[in-house]
VODODO-388504 format. One record per residue: z, x, y of N, C-alpha, C, O, CB in turn; residue in three letters. Coordinates in steps of 0.02 Angstrom, whole numbers, plus 50000, padded with zeros to 5 digits. Glycine has a CB too. Layout:
BEGIN
ZXYZXYZXYZXYZXYala
...
END
This chain:
BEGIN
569625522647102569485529647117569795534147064570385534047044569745531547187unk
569135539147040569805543946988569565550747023569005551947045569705544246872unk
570075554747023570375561947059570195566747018569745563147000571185562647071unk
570155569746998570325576646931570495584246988570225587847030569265578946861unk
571085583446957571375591746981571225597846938571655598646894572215591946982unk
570875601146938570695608046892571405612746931571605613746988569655612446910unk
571575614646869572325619546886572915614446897573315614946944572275625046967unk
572925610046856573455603746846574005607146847574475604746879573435599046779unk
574095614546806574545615046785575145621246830575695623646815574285615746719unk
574645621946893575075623846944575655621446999575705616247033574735625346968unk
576005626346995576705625547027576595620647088577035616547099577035632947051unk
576055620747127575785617147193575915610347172576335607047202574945618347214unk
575555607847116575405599847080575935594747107575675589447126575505599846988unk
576795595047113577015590247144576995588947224577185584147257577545590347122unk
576725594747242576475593647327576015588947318576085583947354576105600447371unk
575475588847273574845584247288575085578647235574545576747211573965588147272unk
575475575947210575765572047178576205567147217576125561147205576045575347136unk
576595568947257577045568247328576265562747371576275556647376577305579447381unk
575665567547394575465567647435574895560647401574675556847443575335574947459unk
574775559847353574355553547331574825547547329574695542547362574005554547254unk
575455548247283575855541447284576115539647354576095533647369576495541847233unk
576285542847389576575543047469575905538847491576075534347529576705552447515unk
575485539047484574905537847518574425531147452573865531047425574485547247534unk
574655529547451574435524447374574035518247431573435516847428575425519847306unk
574275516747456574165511347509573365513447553573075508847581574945511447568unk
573155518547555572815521547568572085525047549571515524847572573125523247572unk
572535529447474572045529447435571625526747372571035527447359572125532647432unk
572205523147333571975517747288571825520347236571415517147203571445513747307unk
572115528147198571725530647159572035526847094572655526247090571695538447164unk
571705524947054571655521346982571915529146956572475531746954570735517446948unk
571455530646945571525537646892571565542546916571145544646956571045539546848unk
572285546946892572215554846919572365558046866572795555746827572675557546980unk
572085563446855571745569146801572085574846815571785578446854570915570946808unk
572595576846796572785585846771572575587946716572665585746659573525587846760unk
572185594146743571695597246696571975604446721572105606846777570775595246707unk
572015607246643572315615346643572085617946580571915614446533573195616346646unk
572085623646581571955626146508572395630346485572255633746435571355629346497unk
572995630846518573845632946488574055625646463574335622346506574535636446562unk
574005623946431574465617546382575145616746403575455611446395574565619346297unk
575405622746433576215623146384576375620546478576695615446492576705634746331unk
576045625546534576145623146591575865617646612575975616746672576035626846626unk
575465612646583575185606646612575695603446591576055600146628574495603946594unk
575795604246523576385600146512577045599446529577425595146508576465600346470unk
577175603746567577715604346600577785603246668578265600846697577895609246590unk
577295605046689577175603946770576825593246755576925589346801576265612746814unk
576555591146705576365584746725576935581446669576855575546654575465582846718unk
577255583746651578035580546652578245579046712578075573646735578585584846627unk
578565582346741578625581846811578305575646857578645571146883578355587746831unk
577605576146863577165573746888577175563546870577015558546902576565578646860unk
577505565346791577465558046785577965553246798577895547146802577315556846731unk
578655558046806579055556146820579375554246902579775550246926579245559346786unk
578945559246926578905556147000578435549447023578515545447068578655561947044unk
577955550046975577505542547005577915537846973578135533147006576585540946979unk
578105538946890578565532146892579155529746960579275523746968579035533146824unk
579365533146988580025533447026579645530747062579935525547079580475539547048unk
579065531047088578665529747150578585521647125578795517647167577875535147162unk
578445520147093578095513947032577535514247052577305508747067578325505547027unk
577065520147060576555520347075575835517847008575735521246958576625527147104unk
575465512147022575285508546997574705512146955574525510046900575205503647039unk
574535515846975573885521446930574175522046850574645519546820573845531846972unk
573505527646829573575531846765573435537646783572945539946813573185530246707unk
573995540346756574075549546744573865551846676574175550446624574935552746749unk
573225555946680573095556846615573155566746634572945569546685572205552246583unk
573485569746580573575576846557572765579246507572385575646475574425576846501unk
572745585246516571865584746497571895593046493571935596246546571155580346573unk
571885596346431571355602446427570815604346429570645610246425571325604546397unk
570345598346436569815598446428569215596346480569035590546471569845595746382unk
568875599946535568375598846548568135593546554568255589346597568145601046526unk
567775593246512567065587646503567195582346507566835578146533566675587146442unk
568015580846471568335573246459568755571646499569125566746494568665571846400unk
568735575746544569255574146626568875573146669568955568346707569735580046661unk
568325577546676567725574146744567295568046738567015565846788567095579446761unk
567205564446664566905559846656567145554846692567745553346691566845558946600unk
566535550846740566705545146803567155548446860567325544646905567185537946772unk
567365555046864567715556646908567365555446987566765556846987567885563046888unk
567615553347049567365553247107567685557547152567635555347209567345547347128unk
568035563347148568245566247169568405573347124568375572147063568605562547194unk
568545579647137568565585047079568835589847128568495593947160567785587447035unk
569535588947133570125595947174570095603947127570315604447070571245592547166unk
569805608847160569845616047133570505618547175570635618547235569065621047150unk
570875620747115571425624647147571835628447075572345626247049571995618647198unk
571545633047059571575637647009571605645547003571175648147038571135636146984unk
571985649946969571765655947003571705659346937572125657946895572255659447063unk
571095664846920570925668546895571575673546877571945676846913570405670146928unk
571545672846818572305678446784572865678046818573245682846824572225687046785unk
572975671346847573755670746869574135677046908573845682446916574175669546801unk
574735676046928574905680546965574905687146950574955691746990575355679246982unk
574845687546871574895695146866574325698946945574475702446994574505697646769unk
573545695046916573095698346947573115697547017572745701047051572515696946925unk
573495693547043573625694847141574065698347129574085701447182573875688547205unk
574745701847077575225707547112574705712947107574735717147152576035709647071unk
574215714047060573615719547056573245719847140573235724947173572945716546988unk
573015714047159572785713147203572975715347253572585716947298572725709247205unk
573945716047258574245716447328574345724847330574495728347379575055711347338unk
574225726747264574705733447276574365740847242574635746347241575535731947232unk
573465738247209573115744647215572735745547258572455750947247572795746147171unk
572525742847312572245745347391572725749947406572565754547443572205739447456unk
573285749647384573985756447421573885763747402574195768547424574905755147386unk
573415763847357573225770147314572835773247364572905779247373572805768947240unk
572385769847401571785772547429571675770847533571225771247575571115767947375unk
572585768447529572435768447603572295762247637572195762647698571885772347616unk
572265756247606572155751647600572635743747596573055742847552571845753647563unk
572475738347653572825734747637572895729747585572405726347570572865733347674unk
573675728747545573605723847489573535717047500573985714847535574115724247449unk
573145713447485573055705747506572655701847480572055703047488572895704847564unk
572895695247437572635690047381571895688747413571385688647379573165681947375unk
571925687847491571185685147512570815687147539570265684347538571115681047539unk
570935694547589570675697647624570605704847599570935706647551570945696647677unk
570245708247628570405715147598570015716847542569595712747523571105715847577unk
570075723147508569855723847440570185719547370569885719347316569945731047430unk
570915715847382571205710947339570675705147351570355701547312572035709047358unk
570715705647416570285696447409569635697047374569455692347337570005692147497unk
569215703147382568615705147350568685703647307568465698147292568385710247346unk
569075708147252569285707347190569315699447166569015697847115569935710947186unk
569605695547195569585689147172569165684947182568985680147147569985686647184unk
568975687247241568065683747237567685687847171567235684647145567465686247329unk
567765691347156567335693847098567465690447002567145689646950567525702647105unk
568115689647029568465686646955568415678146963568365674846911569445689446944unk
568435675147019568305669247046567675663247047567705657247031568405671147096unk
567205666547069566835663447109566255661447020565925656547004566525669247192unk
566355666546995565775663446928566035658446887565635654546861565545669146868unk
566755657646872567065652946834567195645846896567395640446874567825656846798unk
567095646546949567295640746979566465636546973566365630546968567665642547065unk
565915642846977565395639246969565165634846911564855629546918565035642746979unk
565355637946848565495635046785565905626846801565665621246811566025641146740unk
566475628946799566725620746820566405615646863566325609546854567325620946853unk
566245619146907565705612346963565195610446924565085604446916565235615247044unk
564715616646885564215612646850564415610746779563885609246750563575616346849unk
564885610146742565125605546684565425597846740565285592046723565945610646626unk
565765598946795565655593346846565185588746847565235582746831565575595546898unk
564655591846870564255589246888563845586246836563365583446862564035592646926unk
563855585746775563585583946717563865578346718563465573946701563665587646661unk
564615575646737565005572346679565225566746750565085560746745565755578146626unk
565545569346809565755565746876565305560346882564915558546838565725570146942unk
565365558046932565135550946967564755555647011565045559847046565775544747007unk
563865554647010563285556447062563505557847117563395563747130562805551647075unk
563865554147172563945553747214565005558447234565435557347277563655545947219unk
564965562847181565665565947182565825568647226565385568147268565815569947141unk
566405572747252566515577947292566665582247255566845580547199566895577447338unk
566665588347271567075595647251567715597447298567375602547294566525602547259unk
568115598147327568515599347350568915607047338569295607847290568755594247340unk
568795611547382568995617447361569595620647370569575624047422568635620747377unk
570315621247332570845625747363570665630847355570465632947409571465625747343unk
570605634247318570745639347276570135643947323569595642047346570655637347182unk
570565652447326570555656847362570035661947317569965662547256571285658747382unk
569705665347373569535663347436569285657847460568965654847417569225666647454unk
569295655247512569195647447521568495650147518568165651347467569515642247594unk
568305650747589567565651847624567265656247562566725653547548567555656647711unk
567335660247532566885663647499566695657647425566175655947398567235671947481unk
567325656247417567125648647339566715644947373566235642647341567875641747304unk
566795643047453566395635647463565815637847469565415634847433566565630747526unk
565535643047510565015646047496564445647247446563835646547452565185649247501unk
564885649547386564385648447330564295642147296563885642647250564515652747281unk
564585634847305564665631247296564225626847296563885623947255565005631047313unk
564335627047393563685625947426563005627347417562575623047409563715627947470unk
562865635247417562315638647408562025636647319561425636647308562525647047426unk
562445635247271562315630947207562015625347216561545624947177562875629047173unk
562075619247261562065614447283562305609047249561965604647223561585613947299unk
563155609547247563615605447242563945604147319564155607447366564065608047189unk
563855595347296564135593047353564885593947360565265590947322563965586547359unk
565185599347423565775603847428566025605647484565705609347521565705609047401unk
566595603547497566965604247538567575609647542568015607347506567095599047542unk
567815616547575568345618647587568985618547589568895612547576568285619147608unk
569635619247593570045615847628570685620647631570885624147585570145608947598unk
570885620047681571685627447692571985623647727571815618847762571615636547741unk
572565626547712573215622347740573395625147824573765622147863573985624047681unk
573075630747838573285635647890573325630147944573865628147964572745642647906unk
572705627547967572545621748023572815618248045572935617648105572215618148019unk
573135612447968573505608047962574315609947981574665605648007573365605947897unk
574565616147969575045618247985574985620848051575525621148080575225621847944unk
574645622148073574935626048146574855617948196575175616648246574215634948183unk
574405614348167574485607248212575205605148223575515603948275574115600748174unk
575395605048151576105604648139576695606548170577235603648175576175606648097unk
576435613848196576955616948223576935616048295577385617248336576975623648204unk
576545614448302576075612548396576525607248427576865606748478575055607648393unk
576365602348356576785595048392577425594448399577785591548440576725588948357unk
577575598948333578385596248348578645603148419579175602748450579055597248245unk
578195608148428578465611348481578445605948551578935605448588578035618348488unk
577945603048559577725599048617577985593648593577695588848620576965598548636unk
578545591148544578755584148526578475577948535578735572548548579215583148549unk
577745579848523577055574248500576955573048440576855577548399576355576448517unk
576965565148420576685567348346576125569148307575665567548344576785564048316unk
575885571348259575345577348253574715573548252574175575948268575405582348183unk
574845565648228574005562848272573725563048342573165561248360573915555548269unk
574285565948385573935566748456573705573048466573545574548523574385565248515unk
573655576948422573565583948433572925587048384572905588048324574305587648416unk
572485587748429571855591148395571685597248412571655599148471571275587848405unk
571545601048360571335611748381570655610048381570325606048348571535620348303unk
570465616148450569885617948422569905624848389569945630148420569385617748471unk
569885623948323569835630148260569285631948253568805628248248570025628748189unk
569275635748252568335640948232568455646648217568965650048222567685642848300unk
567815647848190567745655548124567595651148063567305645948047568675661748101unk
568085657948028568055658647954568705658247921569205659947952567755665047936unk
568745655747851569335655347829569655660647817569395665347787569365652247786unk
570455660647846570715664447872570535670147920570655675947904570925665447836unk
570305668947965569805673748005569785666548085569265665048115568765675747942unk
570285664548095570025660848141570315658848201570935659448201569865656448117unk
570085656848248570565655848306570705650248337570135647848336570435659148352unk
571145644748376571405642148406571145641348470571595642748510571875644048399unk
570595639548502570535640348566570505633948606570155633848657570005644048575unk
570755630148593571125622648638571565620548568571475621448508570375614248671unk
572225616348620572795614548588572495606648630572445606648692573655619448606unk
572385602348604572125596148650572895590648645573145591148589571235591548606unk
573045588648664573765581048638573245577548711573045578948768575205583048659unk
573235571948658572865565848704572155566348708571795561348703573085565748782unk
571925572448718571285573348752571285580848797570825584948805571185566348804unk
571835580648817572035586448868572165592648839572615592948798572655584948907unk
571735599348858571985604048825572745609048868572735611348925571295608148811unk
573205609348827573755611148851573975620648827574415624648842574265604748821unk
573405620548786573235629548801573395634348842573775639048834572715630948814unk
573035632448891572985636848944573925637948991574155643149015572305632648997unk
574205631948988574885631149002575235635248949575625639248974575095623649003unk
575185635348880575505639248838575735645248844576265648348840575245639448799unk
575085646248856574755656448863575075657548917575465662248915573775659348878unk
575025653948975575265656549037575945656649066576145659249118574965653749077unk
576395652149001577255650749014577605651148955578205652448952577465643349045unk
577225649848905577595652548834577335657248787577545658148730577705647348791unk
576785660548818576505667048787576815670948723576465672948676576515671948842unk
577365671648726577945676148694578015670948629577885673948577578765677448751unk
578095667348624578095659348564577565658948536577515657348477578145651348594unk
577005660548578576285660148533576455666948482576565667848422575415661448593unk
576395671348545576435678048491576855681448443576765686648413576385682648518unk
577475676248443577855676048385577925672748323578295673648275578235675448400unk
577355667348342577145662548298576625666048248576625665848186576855656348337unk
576175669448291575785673048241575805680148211575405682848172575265672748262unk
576395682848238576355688548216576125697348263576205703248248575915686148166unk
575835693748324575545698648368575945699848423576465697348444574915696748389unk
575485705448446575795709248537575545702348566575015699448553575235718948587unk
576105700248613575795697948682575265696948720575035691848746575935700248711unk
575105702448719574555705148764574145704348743573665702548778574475710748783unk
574065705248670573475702248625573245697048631572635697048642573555701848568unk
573635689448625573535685848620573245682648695572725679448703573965684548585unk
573805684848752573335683948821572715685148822572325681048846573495687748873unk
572505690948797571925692748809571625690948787571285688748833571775696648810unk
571325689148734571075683648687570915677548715570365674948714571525682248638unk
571645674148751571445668448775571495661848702571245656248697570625670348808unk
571775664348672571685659648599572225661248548572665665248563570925661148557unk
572205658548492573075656648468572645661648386572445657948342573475643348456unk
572595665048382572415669648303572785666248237573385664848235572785678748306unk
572385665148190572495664448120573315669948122573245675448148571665667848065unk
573855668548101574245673448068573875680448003574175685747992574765668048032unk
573315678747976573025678947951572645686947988572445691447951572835672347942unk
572625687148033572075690548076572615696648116572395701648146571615683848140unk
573255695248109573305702348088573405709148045573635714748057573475702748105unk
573125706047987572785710547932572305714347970572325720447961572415706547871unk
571765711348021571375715248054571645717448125571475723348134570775711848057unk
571935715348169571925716548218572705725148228572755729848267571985708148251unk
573165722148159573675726048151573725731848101574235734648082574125722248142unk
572945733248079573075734948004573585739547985573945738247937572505737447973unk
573685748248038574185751947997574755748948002575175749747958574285758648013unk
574855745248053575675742048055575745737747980576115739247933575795735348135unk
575455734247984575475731447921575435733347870575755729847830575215728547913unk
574935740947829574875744447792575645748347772575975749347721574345747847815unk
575705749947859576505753647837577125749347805577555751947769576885756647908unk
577085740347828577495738647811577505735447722577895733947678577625735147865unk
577065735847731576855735647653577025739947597577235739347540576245736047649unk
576825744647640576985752747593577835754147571578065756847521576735760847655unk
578225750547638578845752047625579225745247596579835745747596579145755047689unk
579025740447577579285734947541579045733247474578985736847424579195729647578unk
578895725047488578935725247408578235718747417578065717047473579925722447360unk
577985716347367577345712247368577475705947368577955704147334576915713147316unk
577025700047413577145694447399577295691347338577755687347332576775692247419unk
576775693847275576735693347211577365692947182577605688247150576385697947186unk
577645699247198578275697347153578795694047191579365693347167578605703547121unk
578625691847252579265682347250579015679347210579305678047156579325675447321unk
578235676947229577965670247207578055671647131578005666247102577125668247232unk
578155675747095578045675747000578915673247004579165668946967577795686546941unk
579265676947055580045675047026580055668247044580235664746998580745679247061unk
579935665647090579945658447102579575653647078579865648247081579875657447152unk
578955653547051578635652446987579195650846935579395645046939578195658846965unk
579405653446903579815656446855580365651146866580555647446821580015664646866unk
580575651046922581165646746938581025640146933581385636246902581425647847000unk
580405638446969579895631246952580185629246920580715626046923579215630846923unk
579615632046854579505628946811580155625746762580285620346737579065632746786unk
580545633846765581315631346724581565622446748581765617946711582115638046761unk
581435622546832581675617346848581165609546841581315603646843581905619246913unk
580555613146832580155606546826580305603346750580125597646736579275608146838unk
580685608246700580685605946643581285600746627581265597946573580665611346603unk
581685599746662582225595646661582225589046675581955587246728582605597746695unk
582455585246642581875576846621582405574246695582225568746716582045569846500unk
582945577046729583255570646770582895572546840583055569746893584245570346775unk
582375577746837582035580446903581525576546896581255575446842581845588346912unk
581285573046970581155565146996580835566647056580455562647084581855559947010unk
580995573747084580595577747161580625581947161581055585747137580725577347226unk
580155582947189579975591947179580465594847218580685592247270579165595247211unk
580675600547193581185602147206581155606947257580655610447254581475603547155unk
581775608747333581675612447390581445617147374581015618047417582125613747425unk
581425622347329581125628947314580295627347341580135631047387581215631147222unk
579855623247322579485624647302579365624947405579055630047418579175620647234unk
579475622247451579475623947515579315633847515578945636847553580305620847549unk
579665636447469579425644247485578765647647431578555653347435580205649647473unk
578555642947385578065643947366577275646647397576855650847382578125639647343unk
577405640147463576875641447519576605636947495576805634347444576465647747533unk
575895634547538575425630447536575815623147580575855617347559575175629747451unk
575985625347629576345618247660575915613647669575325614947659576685618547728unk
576085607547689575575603347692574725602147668574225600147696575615603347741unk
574905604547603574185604847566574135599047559573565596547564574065608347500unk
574735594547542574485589347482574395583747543574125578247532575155586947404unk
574665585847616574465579847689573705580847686573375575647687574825582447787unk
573295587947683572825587847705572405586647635571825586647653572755593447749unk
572415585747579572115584147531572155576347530571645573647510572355587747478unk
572575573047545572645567547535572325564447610572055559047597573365566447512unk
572305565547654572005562347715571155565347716570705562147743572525564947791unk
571075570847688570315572247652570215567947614569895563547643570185578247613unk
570375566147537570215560847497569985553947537569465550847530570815559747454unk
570725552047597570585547747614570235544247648570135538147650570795547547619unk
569995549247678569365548047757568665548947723568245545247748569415555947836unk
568435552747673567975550947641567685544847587567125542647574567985554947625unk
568275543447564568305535747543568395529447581568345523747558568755535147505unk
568545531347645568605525247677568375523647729568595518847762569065523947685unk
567765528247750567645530247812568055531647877567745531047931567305526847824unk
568675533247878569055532747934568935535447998569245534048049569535534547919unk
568365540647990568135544348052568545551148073568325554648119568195539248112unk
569155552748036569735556948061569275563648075568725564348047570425557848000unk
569485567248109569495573548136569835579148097570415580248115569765573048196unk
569525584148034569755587448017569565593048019568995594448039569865585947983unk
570055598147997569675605247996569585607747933570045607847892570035610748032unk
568795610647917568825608547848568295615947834568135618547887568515599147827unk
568015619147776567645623247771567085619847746567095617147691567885628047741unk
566455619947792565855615347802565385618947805565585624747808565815611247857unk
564645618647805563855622247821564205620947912564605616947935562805615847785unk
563805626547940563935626548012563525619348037563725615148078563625634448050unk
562645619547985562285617648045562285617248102562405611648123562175614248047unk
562185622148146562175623648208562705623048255562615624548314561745620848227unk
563535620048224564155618748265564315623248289564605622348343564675616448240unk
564245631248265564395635848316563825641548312563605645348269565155638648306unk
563695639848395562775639648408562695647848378562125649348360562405638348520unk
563215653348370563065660048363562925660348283562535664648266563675664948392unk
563145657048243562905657848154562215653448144561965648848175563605653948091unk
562035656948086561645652748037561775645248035562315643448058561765655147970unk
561395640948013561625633748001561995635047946562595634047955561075627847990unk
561775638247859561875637647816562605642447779562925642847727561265637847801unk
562555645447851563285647947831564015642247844564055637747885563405655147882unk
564465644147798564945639247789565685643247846565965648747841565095638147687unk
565775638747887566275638947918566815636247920566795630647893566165638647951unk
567605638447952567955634247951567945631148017568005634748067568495636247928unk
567875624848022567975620648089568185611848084568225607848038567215621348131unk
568305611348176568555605348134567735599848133567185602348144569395600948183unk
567845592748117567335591648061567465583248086568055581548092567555594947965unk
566925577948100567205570948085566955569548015566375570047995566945564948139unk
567685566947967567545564947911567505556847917567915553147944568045567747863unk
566815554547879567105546047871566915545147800567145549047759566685539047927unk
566445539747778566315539047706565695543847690565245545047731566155531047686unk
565735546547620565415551347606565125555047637564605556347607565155550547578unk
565155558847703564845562147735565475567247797565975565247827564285556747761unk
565235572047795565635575847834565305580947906564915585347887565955580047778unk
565415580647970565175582448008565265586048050565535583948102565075579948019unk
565055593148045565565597148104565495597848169564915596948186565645603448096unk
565875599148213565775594848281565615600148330565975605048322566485590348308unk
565175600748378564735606148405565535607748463565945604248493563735602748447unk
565365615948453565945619748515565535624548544564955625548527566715624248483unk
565875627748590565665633248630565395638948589565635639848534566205635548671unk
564975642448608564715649048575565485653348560566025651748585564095653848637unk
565385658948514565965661648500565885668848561565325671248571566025663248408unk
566245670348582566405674848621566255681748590566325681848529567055673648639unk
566045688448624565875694648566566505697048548566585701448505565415701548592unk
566935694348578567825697448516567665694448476567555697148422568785695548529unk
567605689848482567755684948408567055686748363567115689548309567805674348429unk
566405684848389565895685348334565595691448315565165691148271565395681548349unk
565745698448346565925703148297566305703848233566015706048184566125706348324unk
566905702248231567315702248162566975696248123566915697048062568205700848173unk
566775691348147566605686848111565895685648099565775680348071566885682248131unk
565445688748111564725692448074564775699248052564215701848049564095693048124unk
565225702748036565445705847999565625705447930565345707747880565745706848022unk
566345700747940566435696747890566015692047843566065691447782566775694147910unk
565615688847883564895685047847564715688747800564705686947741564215684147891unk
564525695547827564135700547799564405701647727564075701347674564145707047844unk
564985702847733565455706247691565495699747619565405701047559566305707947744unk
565645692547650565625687247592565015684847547565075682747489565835681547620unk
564255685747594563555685047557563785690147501563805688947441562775687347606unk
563965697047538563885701547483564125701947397563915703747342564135706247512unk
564745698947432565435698247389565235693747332565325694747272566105694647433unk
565005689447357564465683147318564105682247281564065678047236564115680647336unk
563505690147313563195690847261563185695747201562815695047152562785690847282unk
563835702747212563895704747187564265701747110564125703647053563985708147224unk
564725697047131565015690847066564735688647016564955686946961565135684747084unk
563995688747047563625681947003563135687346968562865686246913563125674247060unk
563035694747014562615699246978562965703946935562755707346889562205702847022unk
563395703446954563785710646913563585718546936563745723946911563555710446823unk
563185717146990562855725047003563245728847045563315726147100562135725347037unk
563575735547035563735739847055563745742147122564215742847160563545742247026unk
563095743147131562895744547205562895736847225563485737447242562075749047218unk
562815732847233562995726047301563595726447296563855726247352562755717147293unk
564085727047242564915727447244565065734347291565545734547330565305728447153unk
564685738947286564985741447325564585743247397564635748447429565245746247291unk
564245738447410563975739047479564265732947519564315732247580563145739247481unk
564465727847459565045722747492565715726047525565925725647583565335717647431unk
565945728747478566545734147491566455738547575566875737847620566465740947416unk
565945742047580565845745647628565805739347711565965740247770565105750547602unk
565535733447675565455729047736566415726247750566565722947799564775721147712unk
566625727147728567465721647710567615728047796567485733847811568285723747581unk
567945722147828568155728347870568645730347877568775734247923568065728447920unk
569275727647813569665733247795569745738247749570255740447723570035731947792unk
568945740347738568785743947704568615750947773568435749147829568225740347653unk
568685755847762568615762947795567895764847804567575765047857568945768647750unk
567685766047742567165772647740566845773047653567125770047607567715781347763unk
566525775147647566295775247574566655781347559566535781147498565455775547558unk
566915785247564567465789247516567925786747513568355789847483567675795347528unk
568145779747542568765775547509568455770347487568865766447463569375773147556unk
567915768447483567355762547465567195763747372567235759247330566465764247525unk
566985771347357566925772947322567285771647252567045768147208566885776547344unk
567945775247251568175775247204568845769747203569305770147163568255782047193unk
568815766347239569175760547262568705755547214569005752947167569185759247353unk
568155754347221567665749547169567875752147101568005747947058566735750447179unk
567915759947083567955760547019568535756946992568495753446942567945767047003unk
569225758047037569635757247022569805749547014570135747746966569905760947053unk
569595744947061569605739047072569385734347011569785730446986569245738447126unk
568675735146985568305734046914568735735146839568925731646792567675739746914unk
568765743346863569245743146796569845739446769569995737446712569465748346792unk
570245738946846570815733846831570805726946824571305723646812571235734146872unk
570255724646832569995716246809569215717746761568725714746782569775710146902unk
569155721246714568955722946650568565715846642567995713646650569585725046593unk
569295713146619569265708646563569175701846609569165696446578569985709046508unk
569135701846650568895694546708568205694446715567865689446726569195694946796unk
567935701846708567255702246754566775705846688566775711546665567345708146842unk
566325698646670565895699846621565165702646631564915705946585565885694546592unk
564825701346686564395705246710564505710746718564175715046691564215703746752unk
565005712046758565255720546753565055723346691564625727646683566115721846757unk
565395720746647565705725646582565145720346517565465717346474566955724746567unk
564565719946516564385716046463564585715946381564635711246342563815716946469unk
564655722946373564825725046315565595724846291565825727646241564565731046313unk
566005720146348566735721946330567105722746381567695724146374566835727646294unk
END
């Protein structure tokens, strides 16, 4: 089996480095591929990288790769997890929505727009130099943010493509060890959209233990995610942390306004990384990178790899075409849900209709990502900003307005349709 990671040269890389040799027994990969087009950080970050599989005596080849064409060749697998102008352009992201009233945020919001706009045409580029060079029968595998809006166009390209967020995998996480089960007995039912989604059975065994939650530890749920109480009773379901960007916005706007941006931890801790990935007696990734975020990426990347190569049948939650799993969308819209994976094929598993709390925001949101989508690939003005007007933390078109101007101008130089001439 050979792997290729596009964005080798990110701080994440010894999570999914950890998460293949840990798992060697499993996955069998012959060849794994870091591919970056910073030199100075591949090489530093797959320093690192090689020095932990030796420790491992992990039996593969690690090949370092600037190059495209000569990293996907025979590849059977192809991990996206890359981001358009590095952190500068998510502290941009987090902190000019504040100009106009607006919340700052890498994935949601007018930031996440923004990066679907600088995003989604270069990821398409890579899938199809992919798809030239990979093994016929490849996967795409998508980190890189926005999830649902990348897998989307991915899909709608027709590359064979799969989603993937850590959110799921983590709150399972947090489920079991609350209920001191271990996390194979514990299955969500997750539905929506990425980051946009909800929790509505906690199953261990078979049994959903939900309804017991809500009704005796209510206060734990809603501290887990971030919300009122009452919210979450009412609901009846466990919310994305994620979802109160929407459900909380001025609270959150205000607290935003009076602090400081995710961006600038993650660049200082970045920063700290790397200093430390450069030091030849470092052998594991080191505790910092726990505040980087992305927990358990490299469990759920690696038990993805694995269940599609081996048919294992596992139960994941994954960003998929609905086909009809949740009877209120389109088939061809891409959802997050969970999914039986076995060999090459992935299947999402039919649930209850979505309730009108829920499938309001989330045919909304639909609305808002077609748009987002197509404004990327067109460069046109008006769909960018009729995407904008659909985002529903967007207001009104007098904050719709000059919020696009402003948004464009500050990623210029990302967005070539925009700006053909420069």
């Amino acid at each position: 089996m050979k792997v290729v990671v596009v964005g080798g040269g990110s701080t994440y890389t010894p999570e999914l480095i950890e998460g293949v040799a840990d798992r060697d027994g499993i996955l069998h990969v012959d060849e794994l591929v870091l591919q970056d087009v910073d030199a100075e950080r591949l090489e530093i970050v797959g320093g690192l990288a090689r020095r932990m599989l030796e420790r491992r005596d992990w039996p593969g080849r690690l090949v370092l790769s600037t190059d495209h064409d000569g990293a996907f060749e025979g590849a059977d697998f192809v991990l996206l997890q890359i981001r358009v102008g590095g952190q500068a352009t998510r502290y941009v992201d987090e902190t000019l929505p504040h100009r106009f009233g607006c919340i700052g945020q890498e994935t949601t919001g007018p930031g996440g727009f923004a990066k679907a706009l600088r995003t989604v045409p270069v990821v398409l580029d890579i899938a199809e130099q992919a798809a030239r060079r990979a093994s016929p029968d490849a996967w795409i595998i998508d980190f890189t943010n926005p999830v649902g809006i990348v897998t989307q166009a991915l899909v709608d390209g027709g590359f064979k493509s799969v989603g993937l967020c850590n959110v799921a995998i983590g709150l399972q996480r947090t489920f079991a060890h609350h209920l001191d089960v271990s996390p194979e007995r514990v299955e969500l039912e997750h539905v929506g959209l990425n980051h946009l989604s909800w929790e509505r059975a906690i199953r261990v065994d078979g049994r959903d233990v939900l309804p017991d939650l809500l009704d005796r530890e209510s206060d734990w749920l809603a501290d887990l995610v971030h919300l009122p109480v009452e919210l979450v009773r009412a609901l009846r379901a466990v919310p994305s942390y994620y979802l109160r960007y929407f459900y909380m916005t001025a609270e959150v706007l205000a607290e935003q306004l009076n602090g400081h941006s995710r961006a600038e931890d993650v660049i200082a801790i970045e920063r700290d990384l790397l200093e430390r990935y450069r030091d030849p007696a470092l052998t594991e990734k080191p505790r910092l990178l726990e505040e980087r975020g992305g927990a358990f990426y490299s469990e759920a990347a690696a038990q993805l790899i694995a269940a599609l190569h081996s048919d294992a049948g596992d139960t994941q939650v994954v960003n998929v075409r609905n086909g009809g799993a949740i009877p209120d969308l389109p088939a061809d819209e891409i959802v997050e849900i969970g999914a039986r994976v076995g060999a090459d094929r992935i299947e999402p598993l039919p649930v209850a209709p979505l309730g009108p709390e829920l499938l309001g925001l989330v045919l909304q949101h639909k609305a808002y990502e077609r748009l987002a989508i197509r404004a990327a690939l067109s460069g046109d003005r008006s769909t960018a900003l009729l995407a904008l007007l659909a985002n529903p933390l967007v207001r009104d078109y007098a904050t719709a307005a000059p919020l696009l101007d402003a948004l464009l101008d500050a990623n210029r130089r990302f967005l070539p349709r925009f700006f053909p001439e420069g």
